[in-house]
N, C-alpha and C positions, 0 to 999 in steps of 0.2 A: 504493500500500500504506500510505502515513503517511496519507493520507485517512481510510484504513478505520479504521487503529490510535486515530485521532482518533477518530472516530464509538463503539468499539467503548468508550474510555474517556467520552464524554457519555452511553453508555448507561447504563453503570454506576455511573454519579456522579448521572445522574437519582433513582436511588433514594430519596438523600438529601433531597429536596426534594418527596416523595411526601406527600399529607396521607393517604391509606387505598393498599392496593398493591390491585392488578387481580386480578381473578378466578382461579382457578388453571387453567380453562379456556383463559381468554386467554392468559397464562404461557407455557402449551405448545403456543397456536397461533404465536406470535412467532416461535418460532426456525425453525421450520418453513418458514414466511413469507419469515425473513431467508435460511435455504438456499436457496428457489426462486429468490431472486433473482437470487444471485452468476452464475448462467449469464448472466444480462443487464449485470453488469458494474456493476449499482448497489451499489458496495461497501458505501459510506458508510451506504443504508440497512439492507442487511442486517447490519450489524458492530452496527450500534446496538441493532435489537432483536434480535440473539441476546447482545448485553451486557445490554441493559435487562430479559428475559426471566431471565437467568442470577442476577443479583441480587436480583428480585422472589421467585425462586424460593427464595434461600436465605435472605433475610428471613425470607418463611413457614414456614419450617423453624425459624428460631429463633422465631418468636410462636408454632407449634405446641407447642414446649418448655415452653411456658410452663407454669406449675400452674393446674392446672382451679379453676375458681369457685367451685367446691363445696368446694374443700380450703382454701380462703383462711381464714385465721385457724386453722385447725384444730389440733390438737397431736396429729404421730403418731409413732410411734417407726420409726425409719430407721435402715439400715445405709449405709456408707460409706468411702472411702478419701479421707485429707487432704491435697489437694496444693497447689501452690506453697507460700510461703514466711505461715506464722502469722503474724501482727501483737499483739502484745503492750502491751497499753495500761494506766492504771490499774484493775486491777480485773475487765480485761473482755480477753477472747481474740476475733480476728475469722481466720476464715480458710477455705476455698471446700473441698466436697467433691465432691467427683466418683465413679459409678459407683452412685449413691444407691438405694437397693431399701426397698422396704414391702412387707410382704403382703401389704395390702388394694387397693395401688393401685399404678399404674405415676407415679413421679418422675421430674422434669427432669435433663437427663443432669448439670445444673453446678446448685449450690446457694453459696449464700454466707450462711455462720450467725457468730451471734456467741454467747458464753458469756460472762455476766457469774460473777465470781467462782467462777469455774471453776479444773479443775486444767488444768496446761502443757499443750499441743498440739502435737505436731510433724509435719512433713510427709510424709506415706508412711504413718502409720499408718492403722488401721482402727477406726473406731468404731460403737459401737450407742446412739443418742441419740433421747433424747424433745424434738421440736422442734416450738415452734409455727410453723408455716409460713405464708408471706406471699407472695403474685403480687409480683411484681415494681414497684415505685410508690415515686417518692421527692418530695420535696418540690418546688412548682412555681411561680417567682416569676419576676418582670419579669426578663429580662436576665441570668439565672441560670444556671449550672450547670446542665445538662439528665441528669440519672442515672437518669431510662427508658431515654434513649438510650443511656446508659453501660453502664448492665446489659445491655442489646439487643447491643450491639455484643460485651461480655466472654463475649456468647451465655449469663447466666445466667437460669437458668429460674423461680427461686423463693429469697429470703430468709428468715431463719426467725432467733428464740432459742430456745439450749439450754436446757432445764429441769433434763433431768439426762440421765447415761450413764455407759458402760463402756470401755472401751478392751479390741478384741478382738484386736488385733495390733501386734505393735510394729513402729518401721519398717522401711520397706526399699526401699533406694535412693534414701535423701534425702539424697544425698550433698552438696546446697545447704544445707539445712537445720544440716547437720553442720559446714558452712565456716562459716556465719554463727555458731553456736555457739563454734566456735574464733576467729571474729573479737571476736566480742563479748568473749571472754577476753582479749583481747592488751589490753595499755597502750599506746593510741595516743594520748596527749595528750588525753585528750577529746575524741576524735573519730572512737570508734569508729562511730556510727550515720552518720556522713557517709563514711566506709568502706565500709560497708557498702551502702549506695545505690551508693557508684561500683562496687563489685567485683560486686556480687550484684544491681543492679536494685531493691534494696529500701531505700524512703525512709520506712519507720518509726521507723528510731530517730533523726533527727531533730525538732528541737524544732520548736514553733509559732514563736520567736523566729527561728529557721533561715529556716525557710520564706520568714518575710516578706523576709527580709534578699533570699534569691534570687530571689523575687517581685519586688520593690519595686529590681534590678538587671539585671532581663533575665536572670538564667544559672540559672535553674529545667532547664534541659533540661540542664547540665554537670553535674548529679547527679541527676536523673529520669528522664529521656527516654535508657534504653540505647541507641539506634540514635546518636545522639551519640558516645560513646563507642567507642562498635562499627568505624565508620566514623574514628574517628581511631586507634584503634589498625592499622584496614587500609594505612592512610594513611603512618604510622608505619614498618611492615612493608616498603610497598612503596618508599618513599625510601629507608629501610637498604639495601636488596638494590640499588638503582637506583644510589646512591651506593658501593655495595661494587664493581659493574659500572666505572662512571667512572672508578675510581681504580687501576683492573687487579688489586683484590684480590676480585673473583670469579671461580671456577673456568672457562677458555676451554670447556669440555668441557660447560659445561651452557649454554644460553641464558637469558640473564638475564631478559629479559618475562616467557618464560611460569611462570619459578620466581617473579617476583618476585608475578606476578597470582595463580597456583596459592597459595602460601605466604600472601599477604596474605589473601583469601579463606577460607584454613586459622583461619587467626588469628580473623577475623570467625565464623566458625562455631563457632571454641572457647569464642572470648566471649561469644560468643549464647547457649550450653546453659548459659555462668556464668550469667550475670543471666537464665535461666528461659525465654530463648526465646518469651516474651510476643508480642502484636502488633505493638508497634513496634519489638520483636527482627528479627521475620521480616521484618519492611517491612523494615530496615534491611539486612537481609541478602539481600533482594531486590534490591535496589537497587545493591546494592557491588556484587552478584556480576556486573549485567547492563550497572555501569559499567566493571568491569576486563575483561569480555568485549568490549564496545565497545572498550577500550584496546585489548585482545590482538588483534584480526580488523577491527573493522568503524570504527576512525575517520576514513575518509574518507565517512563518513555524515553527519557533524557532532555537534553535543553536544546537540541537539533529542530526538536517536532513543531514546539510552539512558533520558532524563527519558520519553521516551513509552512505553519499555518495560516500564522498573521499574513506570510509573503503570498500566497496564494487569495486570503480574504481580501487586500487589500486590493490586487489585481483585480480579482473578479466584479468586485464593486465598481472600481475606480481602473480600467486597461491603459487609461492615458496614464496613471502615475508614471508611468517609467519613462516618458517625458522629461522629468522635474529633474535637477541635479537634489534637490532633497530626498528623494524617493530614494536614489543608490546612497544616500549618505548615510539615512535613519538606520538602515537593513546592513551597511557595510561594519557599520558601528557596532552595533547589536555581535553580530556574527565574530567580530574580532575581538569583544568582551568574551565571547562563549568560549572562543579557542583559543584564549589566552588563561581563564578559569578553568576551562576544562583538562580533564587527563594529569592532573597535579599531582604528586605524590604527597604532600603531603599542602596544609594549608598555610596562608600569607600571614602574617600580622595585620592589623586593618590598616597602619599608615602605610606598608608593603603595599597592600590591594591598593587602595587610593594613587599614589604616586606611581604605582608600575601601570597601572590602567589608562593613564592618560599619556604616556612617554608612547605606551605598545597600540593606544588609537592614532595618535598623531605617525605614528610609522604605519601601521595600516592603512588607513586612510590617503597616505601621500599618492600613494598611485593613479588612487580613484579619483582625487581631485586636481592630479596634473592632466588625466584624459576629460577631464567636465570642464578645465579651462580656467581654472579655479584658482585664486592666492591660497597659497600655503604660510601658513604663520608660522614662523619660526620661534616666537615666544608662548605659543597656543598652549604646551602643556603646562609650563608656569601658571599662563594666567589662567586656566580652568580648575587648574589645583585651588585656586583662591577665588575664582567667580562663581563655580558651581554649589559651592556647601554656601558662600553668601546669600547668594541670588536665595536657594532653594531652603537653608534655615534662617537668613536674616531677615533678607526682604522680603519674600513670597510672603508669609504668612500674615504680618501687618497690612499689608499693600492688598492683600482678600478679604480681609475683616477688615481693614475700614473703610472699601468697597459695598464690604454688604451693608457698615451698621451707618452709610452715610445720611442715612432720616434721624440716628441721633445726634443732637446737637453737640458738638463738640467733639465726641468720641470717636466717628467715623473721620474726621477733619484732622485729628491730630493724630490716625493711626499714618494715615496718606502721608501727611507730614512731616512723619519719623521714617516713612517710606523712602519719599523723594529725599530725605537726606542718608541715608545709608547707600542709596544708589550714585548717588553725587562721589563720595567716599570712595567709591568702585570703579568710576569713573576716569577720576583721579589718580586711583593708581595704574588701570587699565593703560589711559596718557601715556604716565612715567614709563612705561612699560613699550608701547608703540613708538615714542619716543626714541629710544636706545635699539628696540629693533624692527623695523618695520617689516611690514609680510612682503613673503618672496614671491615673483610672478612669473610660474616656470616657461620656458619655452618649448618651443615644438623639439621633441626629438625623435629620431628612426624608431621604430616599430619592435625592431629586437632589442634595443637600448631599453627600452618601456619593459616590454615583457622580462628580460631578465631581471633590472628593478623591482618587478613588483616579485620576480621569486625569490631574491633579495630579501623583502620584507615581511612575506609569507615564511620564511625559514627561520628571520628572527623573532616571528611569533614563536615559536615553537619552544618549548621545553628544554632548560638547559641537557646537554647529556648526547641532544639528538644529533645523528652524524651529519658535517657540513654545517653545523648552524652559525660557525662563525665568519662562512666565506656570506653571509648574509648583509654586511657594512660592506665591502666594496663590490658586492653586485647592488645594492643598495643606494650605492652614491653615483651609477649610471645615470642615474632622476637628473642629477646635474651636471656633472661631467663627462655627458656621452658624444663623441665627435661630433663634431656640425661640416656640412661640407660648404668649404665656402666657394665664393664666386671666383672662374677664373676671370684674369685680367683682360683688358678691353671688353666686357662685358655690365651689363648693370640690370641687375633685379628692379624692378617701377611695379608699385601698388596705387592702383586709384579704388582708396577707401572709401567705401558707401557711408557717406556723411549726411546725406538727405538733400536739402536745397544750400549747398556750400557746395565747397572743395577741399583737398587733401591729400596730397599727393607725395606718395617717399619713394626715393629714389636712392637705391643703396648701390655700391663699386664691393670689389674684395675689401676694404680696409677702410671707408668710409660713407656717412652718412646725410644724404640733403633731404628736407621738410620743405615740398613746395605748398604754402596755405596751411589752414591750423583747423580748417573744418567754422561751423557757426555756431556764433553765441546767440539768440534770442532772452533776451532779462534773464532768468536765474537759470535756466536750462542752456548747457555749455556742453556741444558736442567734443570740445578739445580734451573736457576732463572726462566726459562718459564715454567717446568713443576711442579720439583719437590717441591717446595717450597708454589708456590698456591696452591696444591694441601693438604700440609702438612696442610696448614692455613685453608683449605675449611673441613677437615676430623677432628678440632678443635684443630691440635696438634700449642701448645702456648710456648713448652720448650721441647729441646730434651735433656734426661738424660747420651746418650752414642750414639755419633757417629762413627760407625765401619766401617771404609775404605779397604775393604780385602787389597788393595793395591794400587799403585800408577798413574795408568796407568791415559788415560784421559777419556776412557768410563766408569771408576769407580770413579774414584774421580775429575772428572772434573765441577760438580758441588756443590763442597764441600764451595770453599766460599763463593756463593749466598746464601748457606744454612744457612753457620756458621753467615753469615751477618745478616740474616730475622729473626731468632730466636735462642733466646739465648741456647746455647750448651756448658753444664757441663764438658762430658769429651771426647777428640778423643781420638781413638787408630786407627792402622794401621798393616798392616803387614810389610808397606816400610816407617815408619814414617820419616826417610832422606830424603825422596822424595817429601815429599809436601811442601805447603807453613808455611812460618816458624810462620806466624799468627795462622794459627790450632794449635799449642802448641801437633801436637800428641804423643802419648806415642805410646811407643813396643807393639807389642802383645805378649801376655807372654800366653808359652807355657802351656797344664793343668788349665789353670786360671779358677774358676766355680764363679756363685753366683749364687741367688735366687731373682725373684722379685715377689713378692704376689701368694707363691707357685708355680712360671713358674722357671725352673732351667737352665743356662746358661754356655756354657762351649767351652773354646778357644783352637786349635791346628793351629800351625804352622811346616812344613816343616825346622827344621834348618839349614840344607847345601844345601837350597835353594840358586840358583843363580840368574836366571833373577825375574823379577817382576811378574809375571804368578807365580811362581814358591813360590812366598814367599806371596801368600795370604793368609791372615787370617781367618781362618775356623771356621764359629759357629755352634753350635749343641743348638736347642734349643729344651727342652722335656715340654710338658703341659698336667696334666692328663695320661703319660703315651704314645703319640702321640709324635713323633720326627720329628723336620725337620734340614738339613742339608744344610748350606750357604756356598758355596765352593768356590765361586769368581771366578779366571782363573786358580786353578790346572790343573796339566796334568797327564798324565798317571805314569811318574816317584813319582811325589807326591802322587799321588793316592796310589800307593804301598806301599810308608812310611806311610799313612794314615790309612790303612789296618792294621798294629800292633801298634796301636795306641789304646785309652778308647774310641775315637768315632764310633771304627769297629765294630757298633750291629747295629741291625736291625732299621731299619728305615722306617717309613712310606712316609716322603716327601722328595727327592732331586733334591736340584736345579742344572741346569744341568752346569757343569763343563765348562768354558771357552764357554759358550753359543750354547755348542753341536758340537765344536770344532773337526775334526777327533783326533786330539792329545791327549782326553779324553775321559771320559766316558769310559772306559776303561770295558769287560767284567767281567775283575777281582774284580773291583770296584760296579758293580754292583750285584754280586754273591755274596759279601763281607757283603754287606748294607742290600740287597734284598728288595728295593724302592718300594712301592707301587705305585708311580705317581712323575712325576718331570716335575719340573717348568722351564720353560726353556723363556729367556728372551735375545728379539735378535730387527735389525730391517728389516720391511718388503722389501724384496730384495736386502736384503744387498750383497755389494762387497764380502764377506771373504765365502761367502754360509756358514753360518751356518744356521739350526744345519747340520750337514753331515748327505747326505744318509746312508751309512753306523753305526752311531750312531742314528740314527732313527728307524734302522730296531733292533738294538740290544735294545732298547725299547720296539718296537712290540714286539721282539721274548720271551720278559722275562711277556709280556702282562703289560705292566705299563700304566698308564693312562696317557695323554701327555695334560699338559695347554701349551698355547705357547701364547708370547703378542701379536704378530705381528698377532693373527689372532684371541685373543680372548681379547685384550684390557688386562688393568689393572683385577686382580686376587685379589681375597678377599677369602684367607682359614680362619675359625676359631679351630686353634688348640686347642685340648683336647675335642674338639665335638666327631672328626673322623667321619665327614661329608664332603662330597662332597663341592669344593667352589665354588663360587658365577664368572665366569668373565662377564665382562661389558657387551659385544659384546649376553649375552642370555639376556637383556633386548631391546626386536627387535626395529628396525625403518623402517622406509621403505626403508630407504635411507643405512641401514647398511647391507639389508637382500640378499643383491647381491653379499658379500664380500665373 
């Protein structure tokens, strides 16, 4: 039977690694398949495809969801109720409705819109809104955050902005909605929005500065990830009652196990419905309910059964989890406590268990979160040594009770109170701690380098004694020191990063590093620190040698100080160097300027009686092997002409497209001039300004140019001086991508 339960969870975890899912024919022949066999006793096959069939199926159920083709971009007026918990930001309101109706057309059951400069929103109402609607599609870069798969998984059907609306109903039964409001009122030392995430699941009112602190320390999941939480407060529950037993002050007349498992379990479901009951709620509470059932009835099974139970409950419920980078984290976790507790000869001391526990997850775990793309914290098991017994005996239990008792006057206010300040405290030291070592951001490496790594740290789980377990440290340290092959000379690696409506563009040699554009800033939302910057870390760049800002605007250089912040940056230049901030120290672009870096040749034009800032972008030409590509930023069609009798007017294989395909460019003279093989053209998907223009699209066809475009094929990887075709993201399929 654990055969089967085995098979029936690689069924349902195959999903995740599907590049298109199977026919809906085939679907429903699987299971069919899988029944006729069980009379023969072939568990293992049949468990697998009535799992793999069960998942395929519920995929297609949420890609059916999805908003038809036809409605993409469209602006229609929708009815709606607003649930979970509103996000409140500068300016702008973000928050999921659900039950959503048009007249004209049938909507996705889950929507997720945002209202800039909009009125409040609260959860449970109903609204009547004019919303442009958008398929589901998010940004797509090397090693990144995958938020197809995110939306896929949260099963939303279509994103959209509010243009305007009504408010039809006020609410009812937001009764989260209504704690968060009374929390946000209390004086918790400044820390009501880190309250808030532990009590309610919700980590918006948390800063950027927050963030990184519990990024860059490992304990992102002691105030994100509720199943955390969830499971310590069970945990909590069932040591009281276990220890109220031991000591003969629990009542003879009741049995202790099954109040202690009934009651903990109680507890897990109360706090589950607090913090919204989300995904990694229910995981969490799958899990607890099928480990204290194992306690109560089935432990002479081992601690194998209930990891394979919960793993299979959870899938079956929920087939997208395996989606989530939490999903593998919860279950890797678990499983690396088992096999590090397990097969013991004899028992730990509890500060042993404690401190070997977090050293042997944080080695376990590396593996798994160098393939999810994940910062690994180098200071993680320090600081979890000392965040998790706080979090889970300091703060949790004030921060719940004065939660609940907050209708009494004073008592509920001052438990909050002694709350937000022990978190402060934690805080604090967490800081001191990120400070001294910030989290590592591993880079891509070969496939065998990985695989040995992880048996590396699979063998230093294992039980002192066991043969080879100390060749476990340097297959171990492959994670970081696995060869990389680098570029040979006269050649240069070029990424045009899917930045949205910006630009971004890096251009590496064997031994050195240029930043054309920084990606855009719009007010508090900065693709330099969300996209551009992880991305530079994850693709291994450690120093940029020349940051090249064609110009000043904010979808070109608005991500230039996040960059210039994350890693150390030799020289700026600019086309508008007046225009930026006076910390980049940029220089002019000087007209003619060439250099050479490991036989790649480099060479600067600018526009002189350039007037506006379009106008006065800094243009590179860069040649590798004989292979040309051209970085033109926002010229226009006036520039283009001064351009033309200029040393960059020869033939060129790659041009990136002028002002994002702008009708003001791209001009036929310019492309007659160059005569382009293919151009890169980098914009975001339905943008306000329509770029690129029809008409500059068709003057691409008609010259037969090859067209990469981000918004629709992700981040772009040419290798100039190949004179090969490049590589973009979006042809490495998913299922979840293959709809776009």
């Amino acid at each position: 039977m654990r055969t089967g339960m085995a098979a029936l969870a690689l069924g349902l975890l195959a999903l995740r690694f599907l590049p298109a899912l199977p026919p809906v024919w085939l679907c429903l022949l699987m299971p069919v398949v899988g029944l006729m066999l069980l009379p023969f006793r072939a568990y293992p096959v049949a468990f697998f495809l009535i799992g793999f069939s069960w998942a395929c199926v519920s995929a297609q159920w949420a890609l059916d969801d999805r908003l038809p083709v036809n409605l993409d971009g469209e602006t229609r007026w929708i009815e709606g109720r607003v649930t979970g918990l509103p996000q409140n930001a500068e300016g702008m309101v973000r928050f999921e409705m659900t039950d959503s109706q048009s007249r004209r057309t049938k909507l996705p059951q889950h929507l997720r819109l945002a209202w800039y400069d909009g009125p409040p929103v609260n959860s449970g109402e109903r609204w009547r809104l004019a919303v442009k609607l958008k398929r589901p599609a998010g940004l797509l870069n090397p090693h990144a955050f995958d938020y197809d798969a995110w939306l896929l998984a949260q099963r939303i059907g279509a994103t959209g902005t509010v243009k305007a609306g009504e408010r039809l109903l006020d609410a009812r039964w937001a009764w989260r909605d209504g704690i968060r409001q009374r929390l946000q009122a209390v004086d918790a030392q400044g820390r009501t929005g880190a309250l808030t995430a532990l009590v309610l699941g919700d980590g918006a009112g948390l800063s950027r500065e927050d963030w990184q602190v519990l990024q860059d320390t490992g304990t992102v999941h002691l105030l994100v990830i509720s199943g955390q939480h969830i499971g310590l407060l069970a945990g909590v529950v069932y040591l009281l009652i276990a220890g109220l037993a031991r000591y003969g002050l629990w009542p003879n007349r009741l049995p202790w196990l099954p109040w202690a498992c009934g009651l903990a379990f109680a507890a897990a479901l109360g706090y589950g419905l607090l913090a919204g009951f989300e995904v990694p709620v229910r995981r969490a509470c799958v899990m607890i309910g099928l480990v204290l059932l194992w306690r109560l009835r089935f432990r002479h099974l081992g601690a194998w059964w209930p990891l394979l139970l919960a793993l299979d409950g959870v899938l079956l419920l929920d087939p997208l989890a395996s989606l989530q980078p939490g999903f593998w984290l919860s279950f890797a976790a678990v499983a690396v406590l088992i096999l590090t507790f397990g097969g013991r000869l004899g028992p730990w001391r509890w500060w042993q268990t404690w401190t070997r526990a977090q050293w042997l997850i944080a080695i376990g775990l590396c593996p798994i979160l160098m393939v999810l793309g994940l910062p690994i914290s180098l200071s993680g098991p320090i600081a979890n040594l000392l965040a998790v017994p706080w979090i889970s005996l300091v703060v949790l239990p004030p921060a719940l009770l004065g939660t609940l008792l907050l209708p009494v006057p004073y008592v509920g206010e001052g438990l909050l109170w002694l709350a937000g300040g022990l978190i402060d405290w934690l805080f604090k030291a967490l800081a001191l701690m990120a400070g001294q070592v910030p989290a590592w951001v591993p880079t891509a490496i070969p496939m065998w380098a990985w695989a040995l790594g992880s048996l590396g740290a699979f063998l230093l789980l294992l039980p002192r004694g066991v043969p080879l377990r100390p060749l476990g440290w340097p297959m171990l340290l492959l994670l970081v020191f696995a060869p990389r092959q680098m570029l040979p000379a006269g050649m240069a690696e070029v990424w045009q990063l899917d930045v949205g409506q910006g630009l971004a563009i890096l251009v590496r040699t064997r031994h050195h590093t240029l930043l054309y554009d920084t990606g855009p800033r719009f007010g508090d939302f900065d693709l330099g620190e969300r996209v551009v910057l992880p991305t530079l870390r994850k693709l291994g760049v450690n120093a940029i040698d020349l940051m090249l800002i064609s110009h000043a605007d904010a979808d070109h250089a608005g991500g230039a100080r996040a960059v210039a912040k994350g890693l150390a940056v030799k020289r700026v230049l600019s086309g508008d160097p007046s225009a930026l901030p006076a910390e980049l120290q940029a220089e002019a672009c000087e007209i003619g300027q060439q250099w050479t870096w490991d036989d790649v040749r480099f060479q600067l034009w600018q526009w002189p009686s350039a007037t506006d800032s379009n106008q006065k972008s800094c243009v590179l030409q860069i040649e590798a092997n004989g292979e040309r590509l051209l970085l033109t930023g926002d010229i226009d069609t006036a520039a283009e002409r001064v351009l033309l009798d200029s040393p960059l007017a020869v033939a060129t294989d790659w041009l990136q497209a002028p002002h994002h395909g702008s009708r003001s460019s791209s001009s036929m003279a310019l492309l007659t001039g160059l005569q382009p093989k293919a151009v890169l053209i980098s914009r975001g998907q339905g943008n306000s300004f329509g770029h690129p223009h029809p008409t500059v699209m068709a003057r691409y066809r008609k010259r037969g140019m090859l067209i990469y475009d981000s918004a629709e094929q992700g981040a772009i990887r040419l290798q100039l001086g190949h004179f090969k075709a490049p590589r973009a993201m979006r042809q490495e399929r998913r299922f979840w991508r293959s709809v776009q």
